[in-house]
C-alpha positions as CSV (number, residue, x, y, z in Angstrom):
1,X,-18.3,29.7,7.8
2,X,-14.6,30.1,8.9
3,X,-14.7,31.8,11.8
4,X,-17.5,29.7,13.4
5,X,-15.3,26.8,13.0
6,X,-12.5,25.4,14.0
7,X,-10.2,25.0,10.9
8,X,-10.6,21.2,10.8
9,X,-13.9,20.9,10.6
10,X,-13.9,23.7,8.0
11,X,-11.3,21.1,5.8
12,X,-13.1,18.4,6.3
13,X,-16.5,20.1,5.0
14,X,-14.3,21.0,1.9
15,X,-13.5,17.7,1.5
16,X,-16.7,16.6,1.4
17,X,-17.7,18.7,-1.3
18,X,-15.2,17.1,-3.7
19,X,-11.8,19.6,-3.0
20,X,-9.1,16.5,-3.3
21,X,-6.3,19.2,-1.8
22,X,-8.6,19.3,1.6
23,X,-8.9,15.9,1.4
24,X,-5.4,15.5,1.4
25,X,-4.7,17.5,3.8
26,X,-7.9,16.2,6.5
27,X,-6.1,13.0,5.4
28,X,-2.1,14.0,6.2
29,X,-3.6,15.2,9.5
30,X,-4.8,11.9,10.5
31,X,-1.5,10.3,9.9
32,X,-0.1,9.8,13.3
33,X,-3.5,8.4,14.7
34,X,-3.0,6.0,11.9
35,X,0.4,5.2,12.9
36,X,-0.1,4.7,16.2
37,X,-2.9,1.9,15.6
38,X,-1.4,0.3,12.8
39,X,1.6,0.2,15.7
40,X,-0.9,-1.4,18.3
41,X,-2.7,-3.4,15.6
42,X,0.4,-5.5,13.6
43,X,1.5,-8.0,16.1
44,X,5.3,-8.2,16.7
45,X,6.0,-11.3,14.5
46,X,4.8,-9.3,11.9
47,X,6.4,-6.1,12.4
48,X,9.4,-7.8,10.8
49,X,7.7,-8.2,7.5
50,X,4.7,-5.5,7.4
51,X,6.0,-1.8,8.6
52,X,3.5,0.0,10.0
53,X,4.1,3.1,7.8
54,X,3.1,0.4,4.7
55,X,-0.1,0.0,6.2
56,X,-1.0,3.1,7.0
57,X,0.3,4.6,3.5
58,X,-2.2,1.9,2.0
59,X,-5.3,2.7,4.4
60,X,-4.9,6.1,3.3
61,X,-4.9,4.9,-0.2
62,X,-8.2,3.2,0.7
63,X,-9.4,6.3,2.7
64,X,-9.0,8.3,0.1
65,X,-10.5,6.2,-2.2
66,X,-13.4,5.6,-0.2
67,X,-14.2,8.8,1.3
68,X,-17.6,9.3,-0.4
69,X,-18.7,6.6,2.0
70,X,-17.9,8.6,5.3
71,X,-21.2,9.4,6.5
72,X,-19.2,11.0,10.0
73,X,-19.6,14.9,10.7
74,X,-17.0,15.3,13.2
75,X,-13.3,14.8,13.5
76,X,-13.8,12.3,15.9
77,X,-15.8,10.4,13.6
78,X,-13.2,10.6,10.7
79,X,-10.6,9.4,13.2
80,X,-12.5,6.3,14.3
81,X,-13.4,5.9,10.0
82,X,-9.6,6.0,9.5
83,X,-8.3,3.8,12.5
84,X,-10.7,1.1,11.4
85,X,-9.5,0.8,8.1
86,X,-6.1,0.6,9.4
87,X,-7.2,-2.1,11.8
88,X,-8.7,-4.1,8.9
89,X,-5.9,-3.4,6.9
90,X,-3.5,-4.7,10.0
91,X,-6.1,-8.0,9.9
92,X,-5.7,-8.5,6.1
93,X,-1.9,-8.4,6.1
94,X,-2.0,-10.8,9.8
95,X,-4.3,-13.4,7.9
96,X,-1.8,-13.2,4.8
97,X,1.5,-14.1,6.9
98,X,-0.2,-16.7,8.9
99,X,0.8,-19.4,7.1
100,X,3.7,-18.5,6.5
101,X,4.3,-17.8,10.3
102,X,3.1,-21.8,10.8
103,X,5.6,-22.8,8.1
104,X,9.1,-20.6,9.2
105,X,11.9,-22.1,7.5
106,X,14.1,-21.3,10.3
107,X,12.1,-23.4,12.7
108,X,12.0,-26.8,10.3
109,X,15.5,-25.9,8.6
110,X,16.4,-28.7,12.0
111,X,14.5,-31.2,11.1
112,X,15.2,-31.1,7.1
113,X,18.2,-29.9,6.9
114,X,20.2,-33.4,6.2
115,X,17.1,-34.3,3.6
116,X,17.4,-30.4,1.7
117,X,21.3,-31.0,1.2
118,X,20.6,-34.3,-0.8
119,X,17.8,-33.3,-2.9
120,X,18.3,-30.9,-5.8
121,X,15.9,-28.6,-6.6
122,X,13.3,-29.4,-9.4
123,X,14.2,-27.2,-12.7
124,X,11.9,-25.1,-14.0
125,X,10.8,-26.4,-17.9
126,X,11.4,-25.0,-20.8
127,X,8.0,-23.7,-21.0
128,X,7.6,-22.2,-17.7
129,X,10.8,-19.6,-18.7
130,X,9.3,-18.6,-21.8
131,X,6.1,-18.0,-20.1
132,X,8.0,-16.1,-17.5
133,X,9.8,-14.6,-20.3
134,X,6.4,-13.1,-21.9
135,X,4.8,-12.2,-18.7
136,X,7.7,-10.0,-17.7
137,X,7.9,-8.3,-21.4
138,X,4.6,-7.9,-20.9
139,X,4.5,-5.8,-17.6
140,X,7.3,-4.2,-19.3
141,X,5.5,-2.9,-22.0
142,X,2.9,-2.2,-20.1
143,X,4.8,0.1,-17.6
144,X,6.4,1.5,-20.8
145,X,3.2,2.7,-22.1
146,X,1.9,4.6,-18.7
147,X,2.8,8.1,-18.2
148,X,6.1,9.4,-17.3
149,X,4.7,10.1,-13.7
150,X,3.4,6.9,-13.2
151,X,6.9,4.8,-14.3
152,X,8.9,7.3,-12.0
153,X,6.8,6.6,-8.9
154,X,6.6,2.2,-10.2
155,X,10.3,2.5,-10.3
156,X,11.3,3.9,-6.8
157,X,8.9,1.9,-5.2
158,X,9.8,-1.2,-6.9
159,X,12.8,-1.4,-8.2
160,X,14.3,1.0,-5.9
161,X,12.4,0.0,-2.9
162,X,12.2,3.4,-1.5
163,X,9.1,4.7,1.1
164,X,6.3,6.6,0.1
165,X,7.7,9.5,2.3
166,X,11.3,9.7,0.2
167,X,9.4,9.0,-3.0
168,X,7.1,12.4,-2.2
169,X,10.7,13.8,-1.2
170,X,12.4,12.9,-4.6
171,X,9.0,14.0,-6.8
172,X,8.3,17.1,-5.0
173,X,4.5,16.1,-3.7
174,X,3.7,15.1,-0.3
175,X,3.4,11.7,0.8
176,X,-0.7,10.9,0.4
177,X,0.0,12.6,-3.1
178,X,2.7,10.0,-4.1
179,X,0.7,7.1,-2.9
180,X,-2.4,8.4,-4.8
181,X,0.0,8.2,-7.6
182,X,1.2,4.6,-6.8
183,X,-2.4,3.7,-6.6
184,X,-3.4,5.0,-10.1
185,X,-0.1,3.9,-12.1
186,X,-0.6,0.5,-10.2
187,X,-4.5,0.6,-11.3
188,X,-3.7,1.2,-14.5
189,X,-1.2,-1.1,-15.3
190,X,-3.0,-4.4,-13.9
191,X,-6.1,-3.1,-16.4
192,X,-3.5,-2.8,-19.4
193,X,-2.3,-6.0,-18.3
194,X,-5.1,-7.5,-17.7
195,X,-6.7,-6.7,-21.3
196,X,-3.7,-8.1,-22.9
197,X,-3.3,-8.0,-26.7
């Protein structure tokens, strides 16, 4: 089967039968497609919030989590598959920073800047910090509880705000491998935090 095709198409069918190391690899190969339409798709006001390597780390996520649903033979076909879901991807986080795009501090801090100086800032109540206080010994616990693995790749990506491709650096994977990671730790602790005591 090999030598009749080109080496592509030969990962690809291995993919499809189930082998998650073709997969990854069909899916590292697609990477600077993806990178070039996420670059076309986020529009510049947004480039300032979004990266385009965040959105194509998570439509790999999603590709790789939805590749049973590729129906495509062809590596054309897998291409257009994967530049889609970075384009909806691109939509989801345009639709999200909308409003937020209407609303830009720096363009009312004119008019309301006189009125912020004289009024303070409401205090949060008592009970809003202890509920704040439990939710975050919560998600502490949780993360706690999760498999080394899992906490290492939570902590550079959160607390350490590093990108997937240092994280796969610093953990010895590859990139798509790290975010598959991210995905699962981040899967599993909104269930466990979710289900609650």
């Amino acid at each position: 089967m090999s030598g009749s095709l080109p080496e592509f198409e030969v990962l690809l069918a291995h993919a499809a039968g189930g082998s998650r190391d073709a997969l990854g690899r069909v899916l590292e190969r697609l990477r600077a497609a993806m990178t070039r339409a996420a670059g076309r798709e986020l529009p510049p006001w947004l480039r300032a919030r979004v990266a385009p390597s965040d959105v194509v780390q998570e439509a790999l996520a999603e590709a790789a989590r939805s590749f049973g649903t590729f129906r495509g033979r062809s590596p054309e076909e897998l291409r257009a598959w994967a530049v889609c879901i970075v384009r909806r991807r691109a939509a989801r986080h345009a639709r999200a920073h909308a409003s937020t795009r209407k609303r830009d501090v720096a363009r009312e801090a004119g008019s309301a800047a006189g009125l912020l100086g004289a009024v303070p800032a409401p205090a949060p109540s008592p009970s809003a910090h202890a509920i704040a206080r439990e939710s975050a010994d919560r998600v502490r616990a949780a993360v706690a509880a999760l498999p080394a693995e899992y906490q290492r790749v939570l902590r550079l990506r959160y607390e350490e705000g590093r990108p997937f491709e240092e994280i796969g650096r610093l953990m010895g994977r590859s990139t798509n491998a790290v975010t598959l990671l991210w995905f699962r730790a981040v899967a599993r602790l909104r269930v466990s935090t979710e289900e609650g005591p």
